[in-house]
N, C-alpha and C positions, 0 to 999 in steps of 0.2 A: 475345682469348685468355683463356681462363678460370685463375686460379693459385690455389693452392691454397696453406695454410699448415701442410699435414700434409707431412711427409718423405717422399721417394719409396721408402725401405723400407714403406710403412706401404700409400700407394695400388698400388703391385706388389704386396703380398700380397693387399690387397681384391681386382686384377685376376684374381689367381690363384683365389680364389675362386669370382670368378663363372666361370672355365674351368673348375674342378670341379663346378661346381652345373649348369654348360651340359652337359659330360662324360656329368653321372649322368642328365638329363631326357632327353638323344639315345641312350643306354642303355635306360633305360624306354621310349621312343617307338619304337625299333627291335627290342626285346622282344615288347611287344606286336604291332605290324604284324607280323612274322614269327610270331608265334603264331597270330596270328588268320588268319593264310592259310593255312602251313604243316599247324598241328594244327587249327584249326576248316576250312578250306575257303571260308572266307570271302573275297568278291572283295578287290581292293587297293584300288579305289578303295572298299568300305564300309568296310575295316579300318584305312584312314588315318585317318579322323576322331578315334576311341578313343584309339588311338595319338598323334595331334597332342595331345590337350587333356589326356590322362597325362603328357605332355611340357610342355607348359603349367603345369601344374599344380605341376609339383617345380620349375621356372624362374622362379613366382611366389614361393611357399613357400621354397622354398631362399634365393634372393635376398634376401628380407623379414628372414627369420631368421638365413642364416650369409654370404652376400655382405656385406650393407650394414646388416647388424645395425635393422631399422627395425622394430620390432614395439611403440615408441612411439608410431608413424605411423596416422593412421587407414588399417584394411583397407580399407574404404568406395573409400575415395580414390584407394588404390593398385592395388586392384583395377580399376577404370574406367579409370583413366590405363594400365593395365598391359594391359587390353586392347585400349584403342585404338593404344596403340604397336605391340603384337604384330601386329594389324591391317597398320598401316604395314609392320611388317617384312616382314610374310608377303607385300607386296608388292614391298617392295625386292628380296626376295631372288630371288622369282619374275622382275621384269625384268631383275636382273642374268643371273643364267641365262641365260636366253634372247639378252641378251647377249654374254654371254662363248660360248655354242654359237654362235653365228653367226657370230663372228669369231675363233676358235680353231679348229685341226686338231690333228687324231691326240690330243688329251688326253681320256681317259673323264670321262664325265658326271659319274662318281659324284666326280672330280675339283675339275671343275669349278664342283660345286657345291657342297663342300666350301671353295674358294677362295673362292666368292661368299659364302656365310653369314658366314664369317670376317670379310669386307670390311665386311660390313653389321652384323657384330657392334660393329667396333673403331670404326665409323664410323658410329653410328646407336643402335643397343639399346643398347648397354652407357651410353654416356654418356646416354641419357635416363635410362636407370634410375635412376642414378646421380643426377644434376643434377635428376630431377624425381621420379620415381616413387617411389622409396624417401629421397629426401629429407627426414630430421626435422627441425626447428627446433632451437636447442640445439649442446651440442655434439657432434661428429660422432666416433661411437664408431668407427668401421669404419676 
């Protein structure tokens, strides 16, 4: 078990942050895909990509600068680490799915996959972020 020496007012608000930094990238990422079909006509499977890495993009940035305050950190490093974890995720969450549809009735998709990102957030992304990704040496402003 990993314990920390900061107050649990202090790491709830960091959590809190990364649920508004996650908030505003699934805002952006659902902007744009609904744009890009909607008003361009653009298929879903091309307008996902755009959409995923705009989302990406404020999830890296956001985190760096207002989550976990790390813009001491090299970019280099947390960029790499931040895409390989992303990697990982985008699979956890795709198996979970697929799980939780196989073995759930009557609850929508859009549900279920809501539950699953959540699961894979609290239990996966958030703490690498955290513990590795945006990690500085020092002490810990966030």
């Amino acid at each position: 078990m990993v314990t920390s020496n900061q107050p649990i007012s202090r790491r709830l608000l960091r959590f809190v942050r990364a649920l508004i930094v996650g908030s505003g990238a699934t805002l952006v990422d659902f902007s744009i895909f609904t744009t890009f079909i909607r008003l361009a006509g653009i298929a879903p499977t091309v307008a996902r990509l755009p959409a995923l890495c705009a989302g990406a993009c404020i999830q890296f940035f956001g985190n760096r600068i207002y989550t976990f305050r790390a813009q001491a950190g090299s970019l280099s490093r947390q960029a790499k680490w931040f895409l390989a974890a992303e990697l990982c995720t985008l699979a956890l969450n795709w198996l979970l799915f697929r799980l939780l549809d196989a073995n759930t009735r009557g609850i929508p998709p859009e549900l279920l996959s809501f539950a699953g990102t959540f699961l894979v957030f609290i239990t996966f992304a958030y703490p690498l972020r955290r513990l590795v990704i945006f990690k500085v040496s020092g002490p810990d402003k966030s």
